[in-house]
Rosetta silent file (secondary structure, phi, psi, omega in degrees, C-alpha in Angstrom):
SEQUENCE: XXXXXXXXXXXXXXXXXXXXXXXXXXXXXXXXXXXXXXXXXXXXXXXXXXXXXXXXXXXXXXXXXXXXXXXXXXXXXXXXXXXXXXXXXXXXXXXXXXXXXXXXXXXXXXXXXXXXXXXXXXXXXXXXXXXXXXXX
SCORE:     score description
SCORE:     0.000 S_00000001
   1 L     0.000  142.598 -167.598   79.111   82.271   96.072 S_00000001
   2 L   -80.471  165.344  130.105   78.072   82.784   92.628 S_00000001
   3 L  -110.564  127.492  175.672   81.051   83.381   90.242 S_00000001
   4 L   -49.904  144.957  174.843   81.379   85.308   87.379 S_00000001
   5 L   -81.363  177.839 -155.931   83.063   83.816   84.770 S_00000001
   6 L  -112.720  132.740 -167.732   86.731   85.010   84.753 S_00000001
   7 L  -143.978  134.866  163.914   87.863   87.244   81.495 S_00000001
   8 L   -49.997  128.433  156.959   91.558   89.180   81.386 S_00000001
   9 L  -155.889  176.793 -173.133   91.462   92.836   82.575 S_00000001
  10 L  -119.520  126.388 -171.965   92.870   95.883   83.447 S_00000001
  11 L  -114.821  147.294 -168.423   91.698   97.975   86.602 S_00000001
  12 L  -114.227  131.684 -164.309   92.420  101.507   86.520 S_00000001
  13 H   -61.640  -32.805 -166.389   93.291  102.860   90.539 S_00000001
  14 H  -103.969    9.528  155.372   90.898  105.735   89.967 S_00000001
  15 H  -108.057   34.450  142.561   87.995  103.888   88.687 S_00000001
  16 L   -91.876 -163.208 -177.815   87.896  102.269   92.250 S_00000001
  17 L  -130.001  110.490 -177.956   85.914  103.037   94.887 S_00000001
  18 L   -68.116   78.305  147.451   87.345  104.846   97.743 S_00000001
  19 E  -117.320  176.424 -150.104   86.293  104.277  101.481 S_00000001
  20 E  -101.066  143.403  159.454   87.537  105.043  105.002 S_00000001
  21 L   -55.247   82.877  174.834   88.451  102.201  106.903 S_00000001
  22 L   -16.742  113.500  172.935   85.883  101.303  109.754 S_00000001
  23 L    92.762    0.325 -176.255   88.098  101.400  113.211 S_00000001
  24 E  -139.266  159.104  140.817   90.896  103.215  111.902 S_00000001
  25 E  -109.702  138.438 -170.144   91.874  106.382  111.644 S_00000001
  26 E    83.009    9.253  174.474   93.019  108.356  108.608 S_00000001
  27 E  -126.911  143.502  170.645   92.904  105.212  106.500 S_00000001
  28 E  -148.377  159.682 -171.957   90.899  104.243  103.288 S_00000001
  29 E  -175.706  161.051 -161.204   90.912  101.556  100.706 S_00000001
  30 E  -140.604  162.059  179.495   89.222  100.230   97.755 S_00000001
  31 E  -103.069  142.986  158.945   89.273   96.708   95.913 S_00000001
  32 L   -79.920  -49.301 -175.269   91.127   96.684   92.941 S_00000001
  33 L  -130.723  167.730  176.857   90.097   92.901   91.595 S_00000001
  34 L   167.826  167.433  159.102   87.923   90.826   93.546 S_00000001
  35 H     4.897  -85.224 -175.350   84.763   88.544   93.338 S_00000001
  36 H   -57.231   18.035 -156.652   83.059   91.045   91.267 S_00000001
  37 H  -155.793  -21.445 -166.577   85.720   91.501   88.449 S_00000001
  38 L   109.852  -14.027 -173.084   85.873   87.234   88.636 S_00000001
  39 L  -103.580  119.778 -179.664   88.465   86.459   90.450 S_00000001
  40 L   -43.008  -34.162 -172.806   87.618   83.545   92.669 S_00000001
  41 L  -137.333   29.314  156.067   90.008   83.117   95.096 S_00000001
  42 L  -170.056  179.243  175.375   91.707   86.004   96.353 S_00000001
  43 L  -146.215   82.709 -177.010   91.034   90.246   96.678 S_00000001
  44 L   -49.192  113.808  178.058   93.657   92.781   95.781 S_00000001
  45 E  -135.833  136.922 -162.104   92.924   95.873   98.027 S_00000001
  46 E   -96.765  124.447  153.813   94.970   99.403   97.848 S_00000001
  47 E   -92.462 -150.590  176.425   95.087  101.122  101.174 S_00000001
  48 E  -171.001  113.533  168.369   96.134  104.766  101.489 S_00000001
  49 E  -115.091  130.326 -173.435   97.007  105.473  105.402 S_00000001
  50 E   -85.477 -172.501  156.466   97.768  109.478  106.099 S_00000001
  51 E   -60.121  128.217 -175.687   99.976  111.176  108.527 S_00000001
  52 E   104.360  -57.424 -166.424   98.865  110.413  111.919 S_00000001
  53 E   -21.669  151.746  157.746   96.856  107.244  110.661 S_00000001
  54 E  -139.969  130.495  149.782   96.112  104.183  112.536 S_00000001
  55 E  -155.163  131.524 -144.080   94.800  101.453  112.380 S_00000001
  56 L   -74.103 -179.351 -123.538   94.535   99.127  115.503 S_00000001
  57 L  -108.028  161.317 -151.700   95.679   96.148  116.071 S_00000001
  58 E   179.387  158.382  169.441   93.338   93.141  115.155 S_00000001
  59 E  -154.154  177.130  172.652   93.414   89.506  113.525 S_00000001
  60 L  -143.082  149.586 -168.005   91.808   87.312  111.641 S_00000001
  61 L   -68.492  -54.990 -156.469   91.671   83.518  112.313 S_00000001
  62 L  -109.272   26.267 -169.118   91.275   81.771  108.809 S_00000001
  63 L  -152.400  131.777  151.942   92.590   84.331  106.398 S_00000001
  64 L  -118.219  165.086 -176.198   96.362   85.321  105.601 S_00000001
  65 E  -114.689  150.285 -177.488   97.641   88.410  103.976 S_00000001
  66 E  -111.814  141.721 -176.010  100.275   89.299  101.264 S_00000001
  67 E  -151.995  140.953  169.534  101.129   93.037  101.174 S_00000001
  68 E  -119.931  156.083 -176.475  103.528   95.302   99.646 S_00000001
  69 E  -103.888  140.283  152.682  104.273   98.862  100.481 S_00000001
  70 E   -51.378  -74.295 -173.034  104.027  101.186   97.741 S_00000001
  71 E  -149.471  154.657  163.652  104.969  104.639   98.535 S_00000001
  72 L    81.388 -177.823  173.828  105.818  105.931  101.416 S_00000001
  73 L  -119.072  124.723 -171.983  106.938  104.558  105.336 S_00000001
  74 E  -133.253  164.075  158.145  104.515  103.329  108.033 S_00000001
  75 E   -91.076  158.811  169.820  105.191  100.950  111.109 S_00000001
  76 E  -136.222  115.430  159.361  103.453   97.365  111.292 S_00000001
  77 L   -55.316  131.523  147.575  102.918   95.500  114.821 S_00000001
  78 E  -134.308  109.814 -167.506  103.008   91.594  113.949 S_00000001
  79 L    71.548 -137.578  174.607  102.671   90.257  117.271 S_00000001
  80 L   -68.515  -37.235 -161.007  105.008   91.241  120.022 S_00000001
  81 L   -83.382 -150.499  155.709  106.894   92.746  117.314 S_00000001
  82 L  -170.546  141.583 -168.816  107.159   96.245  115.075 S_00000001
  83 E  -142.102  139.031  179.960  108.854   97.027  111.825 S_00000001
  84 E   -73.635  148.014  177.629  109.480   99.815  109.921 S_00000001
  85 E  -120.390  128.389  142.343  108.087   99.174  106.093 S_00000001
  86 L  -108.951 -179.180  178.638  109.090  101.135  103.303 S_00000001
  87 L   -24.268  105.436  159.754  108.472  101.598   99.249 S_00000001
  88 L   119.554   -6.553 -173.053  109.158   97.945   97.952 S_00000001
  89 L  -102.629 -177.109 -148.443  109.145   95.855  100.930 S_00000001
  90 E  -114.442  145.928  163.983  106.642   92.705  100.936 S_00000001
  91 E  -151.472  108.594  166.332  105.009   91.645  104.289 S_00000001
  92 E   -76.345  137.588 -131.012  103.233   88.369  105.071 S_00000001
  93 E  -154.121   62.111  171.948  100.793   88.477  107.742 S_00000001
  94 L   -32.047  144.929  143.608   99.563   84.464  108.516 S_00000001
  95 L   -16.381  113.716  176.842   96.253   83.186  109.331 S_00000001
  96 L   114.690  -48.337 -178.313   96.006   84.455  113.253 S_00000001
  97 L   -31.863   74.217 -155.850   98.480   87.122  113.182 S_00000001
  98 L   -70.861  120.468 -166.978   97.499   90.126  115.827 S_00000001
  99 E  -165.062  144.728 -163.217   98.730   93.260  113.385 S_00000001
 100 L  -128.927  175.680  144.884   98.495   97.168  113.470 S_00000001
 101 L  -177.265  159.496 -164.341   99.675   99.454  111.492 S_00000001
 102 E  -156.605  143.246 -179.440  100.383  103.687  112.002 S_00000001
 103 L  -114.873  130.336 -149.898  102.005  106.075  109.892 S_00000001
 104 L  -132.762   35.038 -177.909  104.156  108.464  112.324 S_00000001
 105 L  -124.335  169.024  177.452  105.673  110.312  109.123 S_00000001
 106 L  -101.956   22.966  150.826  104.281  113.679  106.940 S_00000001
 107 L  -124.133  127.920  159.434  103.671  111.384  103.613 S_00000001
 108 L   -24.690  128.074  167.139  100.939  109.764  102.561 S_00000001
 109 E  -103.523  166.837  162.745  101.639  105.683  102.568 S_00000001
 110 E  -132.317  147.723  154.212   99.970  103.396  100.195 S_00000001
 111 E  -146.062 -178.851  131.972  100.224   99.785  100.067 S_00000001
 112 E   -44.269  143.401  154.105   98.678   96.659   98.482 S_00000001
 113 E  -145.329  150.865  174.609   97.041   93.816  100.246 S_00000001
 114 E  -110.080  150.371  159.643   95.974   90.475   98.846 S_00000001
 115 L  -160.050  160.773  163.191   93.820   87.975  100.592 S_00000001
 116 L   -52.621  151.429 -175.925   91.730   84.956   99.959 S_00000001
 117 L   -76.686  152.073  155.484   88.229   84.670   99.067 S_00000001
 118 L   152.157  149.776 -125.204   85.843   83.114  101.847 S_00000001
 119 L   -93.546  -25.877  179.085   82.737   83.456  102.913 S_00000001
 120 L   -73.121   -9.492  167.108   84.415   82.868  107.511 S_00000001
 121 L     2.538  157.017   98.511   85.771   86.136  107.246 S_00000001
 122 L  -171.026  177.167 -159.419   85.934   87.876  109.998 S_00000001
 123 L  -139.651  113.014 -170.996   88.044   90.372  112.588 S_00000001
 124 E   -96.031  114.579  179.356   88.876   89.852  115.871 S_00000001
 125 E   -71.378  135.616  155.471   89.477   93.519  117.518 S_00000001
 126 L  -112.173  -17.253 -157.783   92.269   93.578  119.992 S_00000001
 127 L  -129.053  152.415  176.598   92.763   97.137  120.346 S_00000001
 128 L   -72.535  173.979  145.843   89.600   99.756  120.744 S_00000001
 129 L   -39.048  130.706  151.800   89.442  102.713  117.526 S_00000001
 130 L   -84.298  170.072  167.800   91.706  105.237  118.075 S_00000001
 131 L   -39.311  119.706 -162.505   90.710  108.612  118.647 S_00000001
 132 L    99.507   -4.772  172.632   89.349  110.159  115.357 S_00000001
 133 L   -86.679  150.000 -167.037   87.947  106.988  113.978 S_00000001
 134 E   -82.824  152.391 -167.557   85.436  106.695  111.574 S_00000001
 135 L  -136.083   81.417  173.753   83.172  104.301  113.464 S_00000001
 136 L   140.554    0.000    0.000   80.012  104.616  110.762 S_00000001
């Protein structure tokens, strides 16, 4: 991967770029920093899940995630289990993890996710799309 060199900055939430989450419904996110801004080794990404949202349950092998909730309350699956999340709380998500998440409430949630750069990506579906997902 090529990398830009790396300079201080400031990202403004509305000069990101907004799209719906593939496989989910009712959810979209944008990168705030990433690659493309310089930073090498990880990628700050805002979702926004609505009322009703989902999006099913899934893992990824070689990548873990750090996430905070923002605004609002959603549930998260990690594994067997599920936990309610609200405004301020932090959630770590390991390398592996089988994790959902659905907003069963009438306010918009948002939350932060961080994750590492690397080129093995990738997302092992456990659960089909729910109904209403953008699939395209």
């Amino acid at each position: 991967m090529d990398e830009k060199a790396s300079e201080p900055q400031v990202t403004q939430p509305e000069q990101a770029n907004v799209v719906p989450v593939l496989r989910a419904r009712g959810a979209r996110m944008a990168v705030l920093i990433g690659p493309d801004d310089g930073a090498s080794r990880f990628v700050m990404r805002r979702f926004f899940l609505a009322p009703g949202g989902r999006i099913p349950a899934h893992s990824h092998e070689s990548i873990e995630h750090e996430q905070v909730v923002v605004r609002g309350e959603m549930v998260i699956g990690l594994n067997d289990e599920t936990h309610t999340v609200r405004a301020g709380d932090a959630v770590f998500i390991p390398a592996g993890t089988a994790h959902w998440y659905e907003n069963r409430g009438a306010q918009e949630v948002e939350f932060l996710c961080v994750v590492p750069v690397t080129t093995e990506y990738s997302t092992d579906w456990i659960e089909a799309p729910p109904e209403g997902a953008v699939l395209a």
